[in-house]
N, C-alpha and C positions, 0 to 999 in steps of 0.2 A: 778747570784744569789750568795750570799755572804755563803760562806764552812758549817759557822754554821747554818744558816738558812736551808741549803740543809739536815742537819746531824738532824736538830729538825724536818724536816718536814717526814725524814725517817723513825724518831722514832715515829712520828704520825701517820703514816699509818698502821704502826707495831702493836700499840695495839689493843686490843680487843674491838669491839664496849661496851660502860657501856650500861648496862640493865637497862629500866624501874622499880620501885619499887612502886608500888599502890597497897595500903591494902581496897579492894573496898566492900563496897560502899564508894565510895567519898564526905565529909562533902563541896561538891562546892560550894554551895547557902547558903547564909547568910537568915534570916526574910524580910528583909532591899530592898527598892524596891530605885532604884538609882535616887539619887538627882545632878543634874547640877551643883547647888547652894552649894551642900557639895561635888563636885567633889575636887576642890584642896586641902580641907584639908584631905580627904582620899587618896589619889595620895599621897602627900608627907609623909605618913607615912608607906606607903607601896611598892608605884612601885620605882622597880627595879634601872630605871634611872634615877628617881631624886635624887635617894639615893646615887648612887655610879658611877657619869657618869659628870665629870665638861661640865659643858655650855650648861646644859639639864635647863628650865627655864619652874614651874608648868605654869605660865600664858597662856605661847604657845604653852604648851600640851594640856589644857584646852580648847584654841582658836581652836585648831585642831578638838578635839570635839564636841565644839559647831558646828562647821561647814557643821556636818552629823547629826545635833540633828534631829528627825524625819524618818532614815533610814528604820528602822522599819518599814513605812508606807510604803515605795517603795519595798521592799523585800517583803515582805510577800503575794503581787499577787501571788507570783512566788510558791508558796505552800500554796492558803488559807487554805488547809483541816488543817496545822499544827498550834499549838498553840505556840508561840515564848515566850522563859522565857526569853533570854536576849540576848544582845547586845553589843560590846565590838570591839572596833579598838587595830592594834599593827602594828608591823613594823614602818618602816622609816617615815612613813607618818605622824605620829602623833608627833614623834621625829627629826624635820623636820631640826635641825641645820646640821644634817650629812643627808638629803637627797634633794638633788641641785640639782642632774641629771638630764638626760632626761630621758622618758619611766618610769618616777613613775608610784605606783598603790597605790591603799588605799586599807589595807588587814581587812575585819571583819569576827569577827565570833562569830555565830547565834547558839544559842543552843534552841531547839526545845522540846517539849513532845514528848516523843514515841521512837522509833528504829529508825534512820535513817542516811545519809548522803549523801549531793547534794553540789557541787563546780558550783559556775560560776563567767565569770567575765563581768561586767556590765562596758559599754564603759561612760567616764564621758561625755561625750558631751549629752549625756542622761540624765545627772543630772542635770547641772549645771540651769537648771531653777529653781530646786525648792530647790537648793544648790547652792547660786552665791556663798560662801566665799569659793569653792574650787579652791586647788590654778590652775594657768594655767598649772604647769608643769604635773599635773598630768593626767593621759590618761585614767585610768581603777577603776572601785570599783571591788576585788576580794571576793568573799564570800563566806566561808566555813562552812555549817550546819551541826551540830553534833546533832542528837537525845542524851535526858537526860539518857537515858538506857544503850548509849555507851560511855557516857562521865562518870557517876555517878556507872553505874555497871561495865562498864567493857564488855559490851557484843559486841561483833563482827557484826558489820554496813552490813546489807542485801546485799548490795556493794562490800563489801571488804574498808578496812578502810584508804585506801590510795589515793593519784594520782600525776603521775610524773609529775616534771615541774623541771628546772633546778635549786631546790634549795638543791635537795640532801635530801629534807625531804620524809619519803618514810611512815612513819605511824602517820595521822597527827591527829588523834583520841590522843594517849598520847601527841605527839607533842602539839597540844591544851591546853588539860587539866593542863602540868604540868607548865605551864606560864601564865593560868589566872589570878590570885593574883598579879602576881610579876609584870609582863609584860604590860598584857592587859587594854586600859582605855575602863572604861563601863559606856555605853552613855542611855539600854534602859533597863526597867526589873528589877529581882531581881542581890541586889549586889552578889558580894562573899566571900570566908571565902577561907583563908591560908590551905593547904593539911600541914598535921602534916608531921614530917620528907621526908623534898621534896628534900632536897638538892642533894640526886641521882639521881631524873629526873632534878634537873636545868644543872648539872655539863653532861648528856645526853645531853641536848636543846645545850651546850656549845660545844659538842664533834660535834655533828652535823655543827654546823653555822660554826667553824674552818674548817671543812674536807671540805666544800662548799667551802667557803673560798680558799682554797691551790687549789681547783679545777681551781677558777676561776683568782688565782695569776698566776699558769702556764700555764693557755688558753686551756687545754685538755679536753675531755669527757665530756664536755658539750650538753646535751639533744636540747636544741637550740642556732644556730649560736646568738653570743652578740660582739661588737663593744668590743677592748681591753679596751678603755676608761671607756663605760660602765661596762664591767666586774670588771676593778680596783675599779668603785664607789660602785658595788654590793660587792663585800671582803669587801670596808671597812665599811661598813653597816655591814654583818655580822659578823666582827671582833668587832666592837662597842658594838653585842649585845650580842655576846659570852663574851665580856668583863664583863659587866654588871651581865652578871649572876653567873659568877666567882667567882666575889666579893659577892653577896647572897650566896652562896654556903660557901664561906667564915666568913660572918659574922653567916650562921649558924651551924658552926663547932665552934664556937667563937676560930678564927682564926683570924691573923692581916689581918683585908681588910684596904680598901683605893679607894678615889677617881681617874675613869682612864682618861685619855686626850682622848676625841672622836676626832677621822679624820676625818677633813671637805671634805666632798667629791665635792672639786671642782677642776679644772685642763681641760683644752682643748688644742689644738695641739700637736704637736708631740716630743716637748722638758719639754712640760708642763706635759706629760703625762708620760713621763719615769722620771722627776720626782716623781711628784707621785704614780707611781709601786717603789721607790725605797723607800718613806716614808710608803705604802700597807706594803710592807716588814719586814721592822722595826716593825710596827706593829705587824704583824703575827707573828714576832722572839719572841717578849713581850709577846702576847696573848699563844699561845705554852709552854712558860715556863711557866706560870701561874699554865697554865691548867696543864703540871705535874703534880708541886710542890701542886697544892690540890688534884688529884689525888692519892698522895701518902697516902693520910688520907682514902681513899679508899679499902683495900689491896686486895679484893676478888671480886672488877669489872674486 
């Protein structure tokens, strides 16, 4: 690992986690109940990476979409008593240039009426009947259900509002909420409406996906054993998306942003792949200084 890199990822570790900032109730839900047909002209005006992420392309987000259009149906066995407001894919799955791996998942999340929260994850060989266009590499639909009362007020999931998995995300209740506008494409239900002054929770979503990130750059403290490979394709996944939020964070400090180069996450064997940990790298040195230097607009996180 190259001096400087060693010396930004020190001073990474070093600060202080940034605090959520939700003035609750949450303005989530738009009137507006989501249309397919007006998906990519709402997407381009708002998510995140079409906005600030070269080689993101609305068609193949939308393709992604379409692909789970009906989700809704298959979930909601899984808790008839609940009434589901909406629907809404993120992660790599949907942004699929930078996700090639093996061991994909399709990550949604389901917000419901009432107080609640229930994780599972639904093996795709289960879908793929009444979902052929999913692609083969994918293995899992993960699903994350947030009650409207903990997403919208703020109140504490009968649960507890977490659950570990090796992504480092430890409360996924804010985690959720403060990425549905920017991030999230929604496929069922009502649309949603931008959280006024978010840019503290996005520059959070960032501080989070970086710190995963350096986790899984140096192989340590990982919850579950991953393949080096895999783990370099997983950073730069979440370096892509920390990037991306960076830059919203950015353009709403009206701050100079800019378009970032996403890492194709592909590379196999053993020369291919220490390649690529050394281009992982490069990235994370970029992503880090980033995240400072907006940080600095910051002063009392």
């Amino acid at each position: 690992m190259q001096a400087d890199l060693k010396e930004l990822i020190a001073e990474m570790k070093g600060l202080p986690v940034p605090s959520f900032r939700f003035n609750y109730p949450l303005p989530l839900f738009s009137d507006e109940r989501i249309s397919l047909d007006d998906l990519a002209r709402k997407l381009e005006q708002r998510n995140s990476f079409l906005r600030h992420a070269e080689s993101t392309d609305v068609k193949e987000v939308v393709e992604r979409a379409r692909a789970l259009y009906g989700v809704q149906e298959v979930v909601q066995p899984f808790f008839p008593e609940k009434k589901i407001i909406t629907v809404s894919l993120t992660g790599s799955y949907v942004y699929h240039r930078w996700n090639q791996g093996k061991g994909n998942d399709m990550d949604a999340n389901v917000i419901v009426v009432g107080n609640w929260f229930w994780h599972k994850e639904i093996p795709a060989e289960l879908l793929r009947h009444r979902f052929p266009d999913i692609p083969k590499g994918v293995e899992n639909l993960e699903i994350v259900v947030i009650g409207y009362d903990n997403a919208v007020h703020g109140k504490p999931t009968p649960t507890g509002d977490s659950f570990e998995t090796t992504t480092g995300r430890s409360n996924v209740v804010p985690v959720t909420t403060a990425g549905l506008w920017n991030g999230n494409v929604p496929i069922y239900g009502l649309d949603y409406n931008q959280i006024p002054k978010n840019e503290p929770n996005l520059l959070r979503l960032a501080y989070e996906l970086i710190m995963s990130a350096i986790l899984r750059y140096e192989g340590t403290k990982l919850k579950k054993p991953e393949s080096r490979h895999y783990s370099m394709i997983k950073a730069a996944c979440r370096l892509n998306e920390a990037g991306v939020y960076l830059e919203d964070v950015a353009e709403g400090l009206n701050h100079a942003n800019s378009k970032i180069p996403l890492l194709q996450t592909k590379g196999s064997g053993n020369d291919e792949l220490e390649q690529y940990r050394v281009r992982v790298g490069l990235a994370l040195e970029r992503t880090i200084t980033r995240y400072l230097e907006i940080r600095e607009h910051f002063r009392n996180i």
